[in-house]
C-alpha positions as CSV (number, residue, x, y, z in Angstrom):
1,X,16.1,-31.2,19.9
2,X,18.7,-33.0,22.0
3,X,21.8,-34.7,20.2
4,X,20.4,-38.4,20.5
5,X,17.0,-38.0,19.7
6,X,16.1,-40.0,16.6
7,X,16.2,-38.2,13.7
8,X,17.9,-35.2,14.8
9,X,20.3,-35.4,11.9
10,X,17.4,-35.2,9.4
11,X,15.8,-32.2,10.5
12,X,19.1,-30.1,11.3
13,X,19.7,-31.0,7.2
14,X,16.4,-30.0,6.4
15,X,16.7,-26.9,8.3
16,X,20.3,-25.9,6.6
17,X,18.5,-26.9,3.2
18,X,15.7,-24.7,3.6
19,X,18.4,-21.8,5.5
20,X,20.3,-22.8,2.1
21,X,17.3,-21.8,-0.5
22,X,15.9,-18.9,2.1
23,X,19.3,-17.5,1.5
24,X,19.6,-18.4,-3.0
25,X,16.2,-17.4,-4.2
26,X,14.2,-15.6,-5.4
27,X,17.2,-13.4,-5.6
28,X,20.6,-13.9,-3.4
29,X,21.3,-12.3,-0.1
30,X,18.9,-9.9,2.2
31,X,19.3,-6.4,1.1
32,X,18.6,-4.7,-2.5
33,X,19.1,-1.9,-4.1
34,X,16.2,-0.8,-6.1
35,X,15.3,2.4,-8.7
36,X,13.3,4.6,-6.7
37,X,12.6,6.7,-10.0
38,X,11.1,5.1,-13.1
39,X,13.0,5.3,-16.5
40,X,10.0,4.7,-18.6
41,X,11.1,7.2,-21.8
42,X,13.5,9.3,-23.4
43,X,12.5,12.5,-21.1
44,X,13.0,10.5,-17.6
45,X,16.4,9.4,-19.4
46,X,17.4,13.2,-19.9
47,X,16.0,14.2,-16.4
48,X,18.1,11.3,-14.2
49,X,21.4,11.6,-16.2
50,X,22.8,13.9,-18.9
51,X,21.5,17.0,-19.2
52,X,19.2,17.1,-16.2
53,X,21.8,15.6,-13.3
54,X,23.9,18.7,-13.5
55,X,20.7,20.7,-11.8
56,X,21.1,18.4,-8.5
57,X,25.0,18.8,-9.4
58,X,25.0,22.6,-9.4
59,X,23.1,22.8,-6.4
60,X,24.8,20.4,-4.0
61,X,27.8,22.6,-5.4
62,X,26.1,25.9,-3.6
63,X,25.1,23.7,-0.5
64,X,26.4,20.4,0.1
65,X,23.2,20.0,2.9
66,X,21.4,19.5,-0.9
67,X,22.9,16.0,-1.2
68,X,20.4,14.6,1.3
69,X,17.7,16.4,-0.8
70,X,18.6,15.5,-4.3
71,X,20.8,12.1,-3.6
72,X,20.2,8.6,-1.3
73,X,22.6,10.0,1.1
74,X,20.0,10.1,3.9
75,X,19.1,6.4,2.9
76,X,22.2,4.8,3.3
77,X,23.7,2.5,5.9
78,X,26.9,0.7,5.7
79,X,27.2,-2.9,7.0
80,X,30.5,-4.3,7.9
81,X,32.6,-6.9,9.4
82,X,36.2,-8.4,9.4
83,X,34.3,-11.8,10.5
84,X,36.2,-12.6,13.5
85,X,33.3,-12.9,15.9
86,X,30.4,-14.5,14.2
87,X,27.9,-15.6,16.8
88,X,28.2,-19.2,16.5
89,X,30.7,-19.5,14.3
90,X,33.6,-17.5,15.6
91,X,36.4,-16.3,13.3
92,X,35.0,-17.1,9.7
93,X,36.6,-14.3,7.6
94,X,34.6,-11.3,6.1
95,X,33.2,-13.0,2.9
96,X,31.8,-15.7,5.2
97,X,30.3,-13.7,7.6
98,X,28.4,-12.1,4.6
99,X,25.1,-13.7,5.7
100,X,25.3,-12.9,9.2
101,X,24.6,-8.9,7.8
């Protein structure tokens, strides 16, 4: 819309509002971290933790190629910024470019 048309003001509000709640809920940000084994009893308790981790343990141990086998390791992906560059925005900082990733 260009700069003078009537109500231009009132839509780019509505837009940052919606941006705003897009952003908040249901939960905040874009990217989650999730179980990706259930934890339902006492048995799946012993299996992801103590006594059963020190099987994936032992065997990235004999061949550290096991972590992407037995860990998220091939699932991972880091995201970062010093925020100097934003598109848009320029130099905002790195908590303020949080968004933007």
């Amino acid at each position: 819309m260009p700069e003078n048309t009537p109500g231009s003001d009132e839509v780019r509000a509505q837009l940052r509002k919606s941006a705003l709640e897009y952003h908040e809920f249901p939960t905040p940000g874009k990217i989650a971290i999730a179980a990706t084994k259930q934890l339902s009893n006492q048995r799946d308790l012993a299996l992801a933790y103590s006594p059963g981790v020190a099987a994936a343990c032992e065997e990235i141990v004999n061949d550290p190629n096991n972590a992407f086998k037995y860990t998220s390791r091939g699932n991972l992906v880091a995201v970062v910024t010093n925020g100097t560059a934003v598109l848009g925005l320029g130099d905002i900082g790195p908590l303020a470019a949080k968004p933007v990733m």
